[in-house]
PyMOL commands that place a pseudoatom at each C-alpha (Angstrom):
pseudoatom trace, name=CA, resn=UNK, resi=1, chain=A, elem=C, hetatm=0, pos=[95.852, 15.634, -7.431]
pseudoatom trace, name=CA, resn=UNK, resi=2, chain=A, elem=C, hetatm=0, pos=[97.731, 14.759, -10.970]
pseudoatom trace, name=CA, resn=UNK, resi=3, chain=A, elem=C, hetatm=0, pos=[96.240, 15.956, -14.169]
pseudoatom trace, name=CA, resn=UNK, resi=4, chain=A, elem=C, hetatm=0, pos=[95.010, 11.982, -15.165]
pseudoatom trace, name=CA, resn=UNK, resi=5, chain=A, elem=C, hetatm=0, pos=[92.830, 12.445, -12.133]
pseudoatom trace, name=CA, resn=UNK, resi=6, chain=A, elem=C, hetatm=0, pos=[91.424, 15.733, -12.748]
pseudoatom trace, name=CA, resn=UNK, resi=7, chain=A, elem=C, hetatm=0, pos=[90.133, 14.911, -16.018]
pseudoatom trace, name=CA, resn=UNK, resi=8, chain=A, elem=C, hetatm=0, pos=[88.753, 11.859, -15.420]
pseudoatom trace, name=CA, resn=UNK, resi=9, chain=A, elem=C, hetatm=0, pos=[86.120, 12.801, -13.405]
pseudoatom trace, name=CA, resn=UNK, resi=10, chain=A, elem=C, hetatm=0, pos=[84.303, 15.375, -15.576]
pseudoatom trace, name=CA, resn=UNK, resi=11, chain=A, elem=C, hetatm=0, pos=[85.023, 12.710, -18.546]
pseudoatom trace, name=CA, resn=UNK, resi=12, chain=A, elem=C, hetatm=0, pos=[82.612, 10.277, -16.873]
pseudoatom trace, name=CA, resn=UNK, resi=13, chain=A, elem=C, hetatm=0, pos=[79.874, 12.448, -17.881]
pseudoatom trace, name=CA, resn=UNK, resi=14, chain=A, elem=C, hetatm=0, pos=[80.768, 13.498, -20.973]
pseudoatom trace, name=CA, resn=UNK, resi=15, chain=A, elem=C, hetatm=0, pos=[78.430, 13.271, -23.452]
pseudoatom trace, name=CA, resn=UNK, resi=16, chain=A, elem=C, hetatm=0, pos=[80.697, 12.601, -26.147]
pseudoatom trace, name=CA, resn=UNK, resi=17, chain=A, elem=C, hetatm=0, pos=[84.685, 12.749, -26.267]
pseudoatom trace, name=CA, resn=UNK, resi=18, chain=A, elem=C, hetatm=0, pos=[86.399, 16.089, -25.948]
pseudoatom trace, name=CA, resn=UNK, resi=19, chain=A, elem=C, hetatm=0, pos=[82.914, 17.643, -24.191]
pseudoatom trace, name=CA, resn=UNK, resi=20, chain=A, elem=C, hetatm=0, pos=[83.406, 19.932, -21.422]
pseudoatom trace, name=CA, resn=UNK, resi=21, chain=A, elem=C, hetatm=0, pos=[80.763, 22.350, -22.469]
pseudoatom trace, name=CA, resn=UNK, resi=22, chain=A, elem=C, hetatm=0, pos=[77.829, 20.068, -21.179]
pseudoatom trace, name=CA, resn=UNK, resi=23, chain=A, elem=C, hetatm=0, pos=[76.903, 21.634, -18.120]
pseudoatom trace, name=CA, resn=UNK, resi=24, chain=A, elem=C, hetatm=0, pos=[77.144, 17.682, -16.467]
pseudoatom trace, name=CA, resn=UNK, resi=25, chain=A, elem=C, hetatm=0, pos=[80.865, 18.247, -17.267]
pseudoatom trace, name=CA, resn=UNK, resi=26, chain=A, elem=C, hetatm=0, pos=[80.836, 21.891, -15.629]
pseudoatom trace, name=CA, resn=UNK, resi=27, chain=A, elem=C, hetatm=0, pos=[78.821, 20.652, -12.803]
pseudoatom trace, name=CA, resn=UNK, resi=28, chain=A, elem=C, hetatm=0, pos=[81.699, 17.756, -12.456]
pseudoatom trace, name=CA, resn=UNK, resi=29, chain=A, elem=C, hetatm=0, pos=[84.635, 19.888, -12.966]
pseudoatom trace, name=CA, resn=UNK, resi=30, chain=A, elem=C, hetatm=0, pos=[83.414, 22.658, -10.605]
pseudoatom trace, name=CA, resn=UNK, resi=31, chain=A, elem=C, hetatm=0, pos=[82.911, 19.901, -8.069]
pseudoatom trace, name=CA, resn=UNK, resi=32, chain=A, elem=C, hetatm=0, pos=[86.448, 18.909, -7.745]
pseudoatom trace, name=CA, resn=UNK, resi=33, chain=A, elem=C, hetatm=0, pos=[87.925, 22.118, -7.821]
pseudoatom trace, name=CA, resn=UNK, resi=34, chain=A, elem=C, hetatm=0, pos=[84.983, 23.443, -4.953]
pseudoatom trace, name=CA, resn=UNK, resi=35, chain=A, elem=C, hetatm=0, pos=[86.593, 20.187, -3.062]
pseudoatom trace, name=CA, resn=UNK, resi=36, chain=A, elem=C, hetatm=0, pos=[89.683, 21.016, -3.387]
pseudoatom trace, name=CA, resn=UNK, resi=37, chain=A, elem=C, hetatm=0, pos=[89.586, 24.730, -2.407]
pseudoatom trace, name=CA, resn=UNK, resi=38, chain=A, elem=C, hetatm=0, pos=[87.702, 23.740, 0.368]
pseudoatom trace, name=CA, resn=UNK, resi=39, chain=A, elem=C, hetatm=0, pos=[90.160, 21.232, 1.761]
pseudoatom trace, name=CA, resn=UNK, resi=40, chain=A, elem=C, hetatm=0, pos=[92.594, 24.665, 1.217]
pseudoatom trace, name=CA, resn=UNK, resi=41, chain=A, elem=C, hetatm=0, pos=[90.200, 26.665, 3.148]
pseudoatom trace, name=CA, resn=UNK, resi=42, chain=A, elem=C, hetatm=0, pos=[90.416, 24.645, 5.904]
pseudoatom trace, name=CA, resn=UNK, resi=43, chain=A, elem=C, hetatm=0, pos=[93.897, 25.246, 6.857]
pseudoatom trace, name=CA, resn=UNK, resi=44, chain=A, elem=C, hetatm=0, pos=[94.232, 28.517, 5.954]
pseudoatom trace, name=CA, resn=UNK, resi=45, chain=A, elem=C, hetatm=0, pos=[91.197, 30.328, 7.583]
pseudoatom trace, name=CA, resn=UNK, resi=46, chain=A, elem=C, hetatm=0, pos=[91.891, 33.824, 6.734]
pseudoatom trace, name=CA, resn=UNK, resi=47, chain=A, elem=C, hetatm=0, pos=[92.791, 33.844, 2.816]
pseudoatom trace, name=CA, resn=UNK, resi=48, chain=A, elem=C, hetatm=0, pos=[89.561, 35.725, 1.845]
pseudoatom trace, name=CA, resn=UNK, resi=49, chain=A, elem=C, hetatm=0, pos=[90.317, 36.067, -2.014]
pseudoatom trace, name=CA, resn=UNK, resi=50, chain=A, elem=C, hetatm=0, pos=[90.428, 32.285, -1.955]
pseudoatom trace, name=CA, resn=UNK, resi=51, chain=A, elem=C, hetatm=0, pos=[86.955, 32.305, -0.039]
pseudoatom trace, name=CA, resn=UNK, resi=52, chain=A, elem=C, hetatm=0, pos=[85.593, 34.765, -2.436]
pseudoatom trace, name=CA, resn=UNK, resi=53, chain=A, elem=C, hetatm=0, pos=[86.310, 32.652, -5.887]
pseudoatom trace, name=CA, resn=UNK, resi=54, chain=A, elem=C, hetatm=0, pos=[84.630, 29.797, -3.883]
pseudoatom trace, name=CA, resn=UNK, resi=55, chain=A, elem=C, hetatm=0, pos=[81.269, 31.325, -3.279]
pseudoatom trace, name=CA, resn=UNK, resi=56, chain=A, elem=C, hetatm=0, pos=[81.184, 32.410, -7.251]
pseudoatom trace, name=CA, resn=UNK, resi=57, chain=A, elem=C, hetatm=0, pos=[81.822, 29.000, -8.369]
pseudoatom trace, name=CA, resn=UNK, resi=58, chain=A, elem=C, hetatm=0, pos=[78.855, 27.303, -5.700]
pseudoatom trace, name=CA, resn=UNK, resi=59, chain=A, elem=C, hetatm=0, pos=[77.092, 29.754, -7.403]
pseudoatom trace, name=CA, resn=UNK, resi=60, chain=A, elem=C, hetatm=0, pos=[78.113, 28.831, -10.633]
pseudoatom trace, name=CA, resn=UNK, resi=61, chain=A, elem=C, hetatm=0, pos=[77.410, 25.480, -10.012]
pseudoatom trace, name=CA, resn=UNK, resi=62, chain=A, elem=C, hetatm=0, pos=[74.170, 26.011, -8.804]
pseudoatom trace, name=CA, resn=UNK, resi=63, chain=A, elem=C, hetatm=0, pos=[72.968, 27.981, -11.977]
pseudoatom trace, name=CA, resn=UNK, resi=64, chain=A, elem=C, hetatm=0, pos=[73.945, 25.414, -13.947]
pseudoatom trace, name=CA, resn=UNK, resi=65, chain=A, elem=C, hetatm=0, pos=[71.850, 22.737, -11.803]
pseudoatom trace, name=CA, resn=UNK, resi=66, chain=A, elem=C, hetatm=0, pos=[68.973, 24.851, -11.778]
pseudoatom trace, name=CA, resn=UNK, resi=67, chain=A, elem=C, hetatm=0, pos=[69.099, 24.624, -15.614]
pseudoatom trace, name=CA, resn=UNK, resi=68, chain=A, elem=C, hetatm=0, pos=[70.042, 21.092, -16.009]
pseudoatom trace, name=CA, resn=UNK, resi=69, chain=A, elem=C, hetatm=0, pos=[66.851, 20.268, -13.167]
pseudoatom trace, name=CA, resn=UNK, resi=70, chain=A, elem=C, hetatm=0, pos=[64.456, 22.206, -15.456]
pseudoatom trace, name=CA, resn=UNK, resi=71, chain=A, elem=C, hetatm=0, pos=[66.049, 20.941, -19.257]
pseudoatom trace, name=CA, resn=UNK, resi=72, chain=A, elem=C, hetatm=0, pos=[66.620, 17.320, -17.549]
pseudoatom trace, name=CA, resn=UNK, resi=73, chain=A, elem=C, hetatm=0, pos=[65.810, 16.153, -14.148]
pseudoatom trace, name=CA, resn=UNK, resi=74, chain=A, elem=C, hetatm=0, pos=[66.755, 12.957, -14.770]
pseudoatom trace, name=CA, resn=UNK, resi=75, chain=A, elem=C, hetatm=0, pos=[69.952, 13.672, -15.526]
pseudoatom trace, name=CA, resn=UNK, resi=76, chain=A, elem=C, hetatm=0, pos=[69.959, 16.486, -12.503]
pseudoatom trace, name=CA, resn=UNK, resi=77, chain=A, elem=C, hetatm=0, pos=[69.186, 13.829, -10.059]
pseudoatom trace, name=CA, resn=UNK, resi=78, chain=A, elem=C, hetatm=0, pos=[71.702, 11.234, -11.342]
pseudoatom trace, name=CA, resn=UNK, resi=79, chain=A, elem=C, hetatm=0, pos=[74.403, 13.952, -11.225]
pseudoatom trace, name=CA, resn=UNK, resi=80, chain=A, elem=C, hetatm=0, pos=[73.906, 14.974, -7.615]
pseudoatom trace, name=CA, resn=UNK, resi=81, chain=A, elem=C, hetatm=0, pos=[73.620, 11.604, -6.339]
pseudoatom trace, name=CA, resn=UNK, resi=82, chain=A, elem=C, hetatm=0, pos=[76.884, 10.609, -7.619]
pseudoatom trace, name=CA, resn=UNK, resi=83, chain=A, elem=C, hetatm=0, pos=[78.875, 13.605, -6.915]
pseudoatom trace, name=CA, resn=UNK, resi=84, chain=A, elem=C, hetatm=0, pos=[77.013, 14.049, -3.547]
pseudoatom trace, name=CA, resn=UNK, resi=85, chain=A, elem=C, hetatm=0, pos=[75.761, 17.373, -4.013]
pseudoatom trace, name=CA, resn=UNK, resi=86, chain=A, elem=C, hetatm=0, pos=[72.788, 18.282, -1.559]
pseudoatom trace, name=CA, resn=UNK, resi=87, chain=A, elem=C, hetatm=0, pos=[69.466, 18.872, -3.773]
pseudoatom trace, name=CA, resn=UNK, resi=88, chain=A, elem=C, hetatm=0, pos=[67.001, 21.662, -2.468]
for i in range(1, 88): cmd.bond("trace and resi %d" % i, "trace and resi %d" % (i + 1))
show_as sticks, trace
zoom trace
């Protein structure tokens, strides 16, 4: 994935230009990288490290949608719909 591509996708919800503090940018950013390792995970089984740094950032990513459901669900629901994320 080239750099143009990376950064356009958190940039889409971007509150202003240059954010990626919001935690809709976080949430987006942590997507795409989740995505990615996973695709990497899927080929190489046993790299563990690799598995490891994937469970913190789900869990990252979580935290942060637990905050944004509570501060704005509208905004929660709009994020997980687009980026497909399963809501509990």
């Amino acid at each position: 994935m080239e750099i143009k591509e990376k950064r356009q996708a958190p940039a889409s919800f971007a509150r202003k230009d240059g954010d990626t503090g919001s935690p809709e940018v976080q949430v987006a950013s942590l997507t795409q990288r989740i995505n990615e390792i996973s695709v990497h995970l899927k080929s190489h089984s046993k790299d563990n490290s690799t598995r490891r740094g994937l469970i913190a950032m789900v869990n990252r990513r979580r935290r942060l949608l637990s905050y944004l459901s509570k501060e704005d669900h509208d905004k929660y629901l709009k994020i997980t719909e687009q980026l497909g994320i399963r809501r509990k």
